[in-house]
C-alpha positions in Angstrom: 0.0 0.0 0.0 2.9 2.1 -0.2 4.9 3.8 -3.0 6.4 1.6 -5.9 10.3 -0.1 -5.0 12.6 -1.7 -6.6 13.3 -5.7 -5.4 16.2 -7.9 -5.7 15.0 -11.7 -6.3 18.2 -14.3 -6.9 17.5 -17.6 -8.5 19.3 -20.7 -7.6 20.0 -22.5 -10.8 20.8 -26.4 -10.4 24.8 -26.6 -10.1 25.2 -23.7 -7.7 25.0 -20.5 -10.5 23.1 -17.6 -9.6 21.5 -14.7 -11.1 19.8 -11.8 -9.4 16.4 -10.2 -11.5 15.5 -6.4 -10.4 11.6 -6.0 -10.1 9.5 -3.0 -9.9 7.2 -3.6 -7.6 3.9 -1.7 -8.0 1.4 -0.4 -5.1 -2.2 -2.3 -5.2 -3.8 1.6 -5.9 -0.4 3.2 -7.7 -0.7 6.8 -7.1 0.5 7.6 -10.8 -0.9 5.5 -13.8 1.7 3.7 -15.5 2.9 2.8 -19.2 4.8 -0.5 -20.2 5.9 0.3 -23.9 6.8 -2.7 -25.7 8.7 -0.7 -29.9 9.6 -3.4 -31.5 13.1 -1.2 -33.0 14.9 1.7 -32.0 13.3 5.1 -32.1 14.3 8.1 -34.4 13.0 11.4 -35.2 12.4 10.6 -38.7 10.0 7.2 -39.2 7.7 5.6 -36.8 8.3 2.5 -35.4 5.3 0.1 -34.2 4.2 -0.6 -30.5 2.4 -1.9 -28.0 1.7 0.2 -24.6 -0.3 -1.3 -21.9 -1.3 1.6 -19.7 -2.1 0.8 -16.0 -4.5 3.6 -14.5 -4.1 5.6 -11.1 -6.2 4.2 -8.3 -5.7 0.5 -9.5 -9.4 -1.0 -10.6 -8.2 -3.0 -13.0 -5.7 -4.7 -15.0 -5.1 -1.6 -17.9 -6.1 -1.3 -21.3 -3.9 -2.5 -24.8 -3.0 0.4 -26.8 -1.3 -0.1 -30.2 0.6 2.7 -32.7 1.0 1.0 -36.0 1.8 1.7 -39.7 -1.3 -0.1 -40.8 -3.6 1.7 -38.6 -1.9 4.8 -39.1 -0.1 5.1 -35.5 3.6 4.7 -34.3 6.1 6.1 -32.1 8.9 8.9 -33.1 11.6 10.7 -31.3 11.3 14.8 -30.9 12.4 17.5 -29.2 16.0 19.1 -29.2 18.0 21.5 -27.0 17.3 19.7 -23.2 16.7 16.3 -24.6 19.6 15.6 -27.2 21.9 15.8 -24.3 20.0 13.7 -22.2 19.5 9.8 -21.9 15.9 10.2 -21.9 14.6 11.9 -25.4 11.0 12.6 -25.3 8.4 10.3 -27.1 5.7 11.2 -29.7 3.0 8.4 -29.4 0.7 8.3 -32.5 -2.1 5.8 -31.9 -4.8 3.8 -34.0 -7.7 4.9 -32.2 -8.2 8.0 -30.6 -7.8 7.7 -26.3 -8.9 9.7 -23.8 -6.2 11.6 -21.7 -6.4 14.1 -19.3 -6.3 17.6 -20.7 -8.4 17.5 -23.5 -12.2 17.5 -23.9 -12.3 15.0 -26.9 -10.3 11.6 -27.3 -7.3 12.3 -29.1 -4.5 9.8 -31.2 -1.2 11.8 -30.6 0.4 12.2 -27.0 3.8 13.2 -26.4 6.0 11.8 -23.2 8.2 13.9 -22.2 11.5 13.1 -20.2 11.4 16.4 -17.4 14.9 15.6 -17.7 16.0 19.4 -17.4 13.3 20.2 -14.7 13.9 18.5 -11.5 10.5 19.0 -9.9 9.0 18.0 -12.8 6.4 21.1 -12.1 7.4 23.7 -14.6 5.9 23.0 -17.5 2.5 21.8 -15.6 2.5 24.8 -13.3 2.7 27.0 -15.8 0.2 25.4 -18.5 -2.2 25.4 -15.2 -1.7 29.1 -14.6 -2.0 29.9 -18.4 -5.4 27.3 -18.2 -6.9 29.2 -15.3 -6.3 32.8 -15.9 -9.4 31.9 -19.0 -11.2 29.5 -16.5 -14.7 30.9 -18.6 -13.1 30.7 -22.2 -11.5 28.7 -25.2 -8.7 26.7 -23.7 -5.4 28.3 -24.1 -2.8 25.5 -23.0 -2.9 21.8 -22.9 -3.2 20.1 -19.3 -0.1 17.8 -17.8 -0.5 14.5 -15.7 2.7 12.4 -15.3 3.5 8.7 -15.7 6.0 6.2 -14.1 7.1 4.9 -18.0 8.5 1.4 -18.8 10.2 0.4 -22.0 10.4 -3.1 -24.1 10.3 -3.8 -19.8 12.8 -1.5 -18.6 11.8 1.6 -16.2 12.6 4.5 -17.9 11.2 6.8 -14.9 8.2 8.9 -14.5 7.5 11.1 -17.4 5.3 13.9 -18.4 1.9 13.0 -20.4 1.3 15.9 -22.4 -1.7 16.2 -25.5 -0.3 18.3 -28.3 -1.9 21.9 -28.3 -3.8 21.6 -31.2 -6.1 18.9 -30.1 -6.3 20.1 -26.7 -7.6 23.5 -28.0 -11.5 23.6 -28.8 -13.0 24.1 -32.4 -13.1 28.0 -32.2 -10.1 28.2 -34.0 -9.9 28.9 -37.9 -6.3 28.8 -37.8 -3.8 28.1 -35.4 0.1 28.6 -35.9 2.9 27.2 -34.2 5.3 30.2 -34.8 9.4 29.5 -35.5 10.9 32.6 -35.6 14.7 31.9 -35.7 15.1 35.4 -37.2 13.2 37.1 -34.8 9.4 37.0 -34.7 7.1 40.4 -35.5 10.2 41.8 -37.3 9.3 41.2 -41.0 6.1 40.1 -42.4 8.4 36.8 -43.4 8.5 35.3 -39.7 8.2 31.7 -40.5 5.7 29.5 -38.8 4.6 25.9 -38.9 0.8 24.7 -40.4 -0.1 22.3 -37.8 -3.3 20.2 -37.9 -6.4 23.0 -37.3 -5.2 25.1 -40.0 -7.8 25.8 -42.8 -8.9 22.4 -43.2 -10.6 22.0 -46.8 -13.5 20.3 -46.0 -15.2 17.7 -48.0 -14.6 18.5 -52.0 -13.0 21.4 -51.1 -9.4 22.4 -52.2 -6.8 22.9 -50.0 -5.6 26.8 -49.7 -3.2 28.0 -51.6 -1.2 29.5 -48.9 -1.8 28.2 -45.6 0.4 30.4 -44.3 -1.4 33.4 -45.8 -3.2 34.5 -42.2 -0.6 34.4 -40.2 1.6 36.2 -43.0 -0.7 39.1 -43.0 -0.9 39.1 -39.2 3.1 39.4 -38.9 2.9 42.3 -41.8 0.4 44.2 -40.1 2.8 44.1 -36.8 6.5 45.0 -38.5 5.0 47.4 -40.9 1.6 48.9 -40.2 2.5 52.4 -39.4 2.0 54.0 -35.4 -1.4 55.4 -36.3 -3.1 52.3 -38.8 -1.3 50.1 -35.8 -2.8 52.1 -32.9 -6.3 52.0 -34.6 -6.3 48.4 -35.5 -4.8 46.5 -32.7 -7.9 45.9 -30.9 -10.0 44.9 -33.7 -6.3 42.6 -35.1 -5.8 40.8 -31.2 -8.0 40.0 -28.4 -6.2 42.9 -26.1 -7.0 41.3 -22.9 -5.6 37.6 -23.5 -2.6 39.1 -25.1 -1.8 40.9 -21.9 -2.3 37.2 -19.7 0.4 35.8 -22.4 2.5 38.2 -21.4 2.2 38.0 -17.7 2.4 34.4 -18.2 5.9 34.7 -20.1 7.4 36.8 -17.6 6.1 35.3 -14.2 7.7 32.1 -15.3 10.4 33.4 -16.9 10.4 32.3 -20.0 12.9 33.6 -22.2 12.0 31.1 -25.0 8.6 32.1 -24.9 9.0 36.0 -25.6 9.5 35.3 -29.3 9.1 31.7 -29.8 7.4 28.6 -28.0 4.2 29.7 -28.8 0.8 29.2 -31.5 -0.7 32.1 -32.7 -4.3 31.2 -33.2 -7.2 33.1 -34.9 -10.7 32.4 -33.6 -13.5 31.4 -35.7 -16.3 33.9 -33.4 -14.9 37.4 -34.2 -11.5 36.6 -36.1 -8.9 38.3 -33.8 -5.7 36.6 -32.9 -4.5 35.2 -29.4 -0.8 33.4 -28.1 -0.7 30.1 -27.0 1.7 29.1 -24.5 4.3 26.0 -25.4 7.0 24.6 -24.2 8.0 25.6 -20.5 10.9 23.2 -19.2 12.6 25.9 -18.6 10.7 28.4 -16.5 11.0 29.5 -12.6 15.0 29.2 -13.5 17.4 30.3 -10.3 20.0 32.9 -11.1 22.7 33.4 -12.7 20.7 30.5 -15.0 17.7 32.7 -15.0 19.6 36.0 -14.6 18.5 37.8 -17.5 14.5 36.7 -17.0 15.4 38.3 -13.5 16.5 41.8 -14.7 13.6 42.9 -16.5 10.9 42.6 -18.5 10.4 40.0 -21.7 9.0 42.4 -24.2 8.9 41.1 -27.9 8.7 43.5 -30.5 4.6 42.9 -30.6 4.6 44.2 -27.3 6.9 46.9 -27.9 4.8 48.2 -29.8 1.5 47.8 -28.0 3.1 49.6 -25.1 4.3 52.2 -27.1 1.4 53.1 -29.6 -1.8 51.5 -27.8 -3.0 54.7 -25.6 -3.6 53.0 -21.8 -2.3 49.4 -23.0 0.3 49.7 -20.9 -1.8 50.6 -17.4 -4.5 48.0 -18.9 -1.8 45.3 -18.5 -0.7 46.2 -15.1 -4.5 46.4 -13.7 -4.8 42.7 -15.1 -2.0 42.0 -13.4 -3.2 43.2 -10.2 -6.5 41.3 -10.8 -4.7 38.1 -11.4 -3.0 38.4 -8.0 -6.3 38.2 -6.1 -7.2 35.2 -8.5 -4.7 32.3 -9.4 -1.7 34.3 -9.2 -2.4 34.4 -5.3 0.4 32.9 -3.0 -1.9 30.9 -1.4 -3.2 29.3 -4.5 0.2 29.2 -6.0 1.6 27.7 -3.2 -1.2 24.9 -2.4 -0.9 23.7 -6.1 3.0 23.2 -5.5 2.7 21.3 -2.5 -0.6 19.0 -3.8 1.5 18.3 -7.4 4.8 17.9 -5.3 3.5 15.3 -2.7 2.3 13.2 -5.4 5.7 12.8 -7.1 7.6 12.9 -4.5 7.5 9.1 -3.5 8.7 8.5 -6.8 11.4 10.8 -7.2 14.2 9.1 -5.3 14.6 6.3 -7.6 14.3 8.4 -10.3 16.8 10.7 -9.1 19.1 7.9 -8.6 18.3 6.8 -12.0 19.2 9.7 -14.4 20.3 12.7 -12.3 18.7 15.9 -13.5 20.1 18.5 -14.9 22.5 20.9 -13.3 20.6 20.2 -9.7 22.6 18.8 -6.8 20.2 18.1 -4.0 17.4 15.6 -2.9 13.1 16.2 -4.6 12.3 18.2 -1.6 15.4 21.1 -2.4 14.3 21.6 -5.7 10.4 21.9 -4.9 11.4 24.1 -2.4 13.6 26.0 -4.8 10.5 26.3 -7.2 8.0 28.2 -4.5 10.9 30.2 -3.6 11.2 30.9 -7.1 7.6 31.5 -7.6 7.5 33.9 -4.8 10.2 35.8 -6.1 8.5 36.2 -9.7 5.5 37.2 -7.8 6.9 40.5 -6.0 9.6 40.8 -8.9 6.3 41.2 -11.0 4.5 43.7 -8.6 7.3 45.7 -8.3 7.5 46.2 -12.4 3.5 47.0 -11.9 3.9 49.5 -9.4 6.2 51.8 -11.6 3.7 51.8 -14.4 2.7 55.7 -14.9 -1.1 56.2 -13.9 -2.0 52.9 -12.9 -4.0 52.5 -9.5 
């Protein structure tokens, strides 16, 4: 009835020769589900390889369900991801299934989920924390970030550790999108109406007998236009009617009360919605948030402003004193210290029988210390974003 352990069993073979099996031994209600991945060869970026995943829910109940990714029904697993898990042992998995499954953090079943390692976060917190904050800040509208559960993850029988279970953006988001952009900006994004991004899958789908656009990228090329060279007046006049004003300003409390230098100019969809066709930012990829100086020394110093928001500040009249009142609002909502801080403890007591052996079994990145230290070093973090964050607010001209 208590955590999962590892257990030694040696076997006695007739003539006095011995050899000693490792077990992982699972609680009767496991407090995490669990997935034994059986890929039949090794994993690269480029093909997908077939398997088998048995997956073992929280709470026991039962004896799991067989899921299968395979070329014939369409499904398989891939590598991705680069930067944090090219260096590490654990690269993060792309699951593709046959049929769509349902996983926590989207409304509808969905066939792709993607496992990822934690390996440069050792609370394993980050990215959920701030997908949670980015989820709650529109509790009442269109979902803006994909939800997080984690999962103790076995491979052709080998434990491979607990992992994050993450839906891709794009089918976590509802329906209300017409387009929706994952933006890769290696030049800089809002400087040129030629700031690259990537079609994914909600992106003016033809529908039956229809023919696919010309240009997919067409909307987003005219949104990035209107940004680097509408003039101050046209850009003043149009902004509102161009972006939902209001969510723009949680994207960019979001991006810099985690930190997230990544996210300033890349790490992020743009999507347009379907109900009055303005634009919003979608958060993505936040490993690397709530970073400690000097790692997170330039998040630290100042502001992440991105050229967008450069110019909203600058040419928007009141945009400015608008952000800083939402900020102010969100600090009596799920930017509170209280709330903050309960979600940290309730998400770090449930890892945190499992993060010894995983500790032991890859050591994280750049952290020296037992699970507890580097929870610990997250709230302190979070508390420090918090005021570092008021105190930007309180120097904005005119606001209350």
């Amino acid at each position: 009835d208590g955590p999962p352990r590892f257990v030694e069993l040696t076997a006695a073979f007739p003539g006095g020769a011995e050899r000693t099996y490792r077990f992982r031994v699972m609680p009767r209600a496991p407090a995490l589900p669990a997935f034994f991945l059986s890929i039949g060869r090794p994993l690269d970026k480029l093909s997908r390889s077939d398997f088998a995943c048995l997956r073992v829910p929280a709470g026991g109940g039962g004896g799991g369900e067989w899921l299968t990714g395979t070329g014939a029904g369409g499904g398989g697993a891939k590598l991705r991801g680069n930067t944090s898990y090219v260096t590490g042992r654990r690269r993060a998995i792309n699951l593709k299934f046959d049929e769509p499954v349902s996983v926590p953090g989207t409304a509808e079943p969905v066939r792709h989920l993607l496992l990822l390692s934690g390996y440069a976060d050792p609370t394993r917190l980050r990215n959920a924390l701030s997908f949670e904050i980015a989820r709650a800040m529109s509790s009442a509208g269109p979902v803006r970030a994909t939800g997080i559960s984690w999962a103790e993850v076995f491979v052709n029988g080998a434990y491979a550790g607990v992992w994050e279970c993450c839906p891709r953006l794009q089918d976590a988001a509802d329906e209300g999108f017409e387009a929706l952009y994952k933006v890769r900006a290696p030049n800089g994004l809002w400087l040129s109406a030629d700031a690259s991004a990537e079609v994914v899958d909600r992106v003016d789908r033809p529908g039956p007998g229809e023919e696919p656009p010309r240009d997919p990228y067409a909307p987003f090329r005219e949104l990035a236009r209107f940004v680097a060279e509408s003039d101050p007046a046209a850009f003043a006049a149009g902004a509102a009617e161009v972006f939902d004003l209001d969510a723009l300003a949680d994207f960019f409390w979001l991006v810099n009360f985690t930190g997230n230098e990544d996210g300033r100019v890349t790490n992020q969809y743009a999507g347009k919605r379907k109900a009055d066709g303005r634009w919003v930012l979608l958060p993505w990829d936040y490993d690397k948030t709530f970073l400690l100086a000097p790692a997170g020394a330039a998040a630290r110093s100042g502001l992440l402003v991105s050229p967008l928001f450069r110019r909203l500040f600058a040419e928007v009249p009141g945009y400015r004193e608008r952000v800083a009142e939402r900020w102010r609002a969100l600090r009596t909502g799920p930017l509170s210290e209280d709330a903050l801080d309960g979600w940290i403890a309730g998400a770090g007591a449930l890892l945190a029988p499992y993060m010894d052996e995983d500790f032991r079994l890859i050591p994280p990145l750049g952290h020296e210390g037992t699970y507890g230290d580097a929870v610990e070093a997250l709230r302190g973090e979070v508390r420090f974003r918090l005021s570092h964050m008021d105190r930007f607010c309180a120097k904005v001209p005119g606001a209350r």
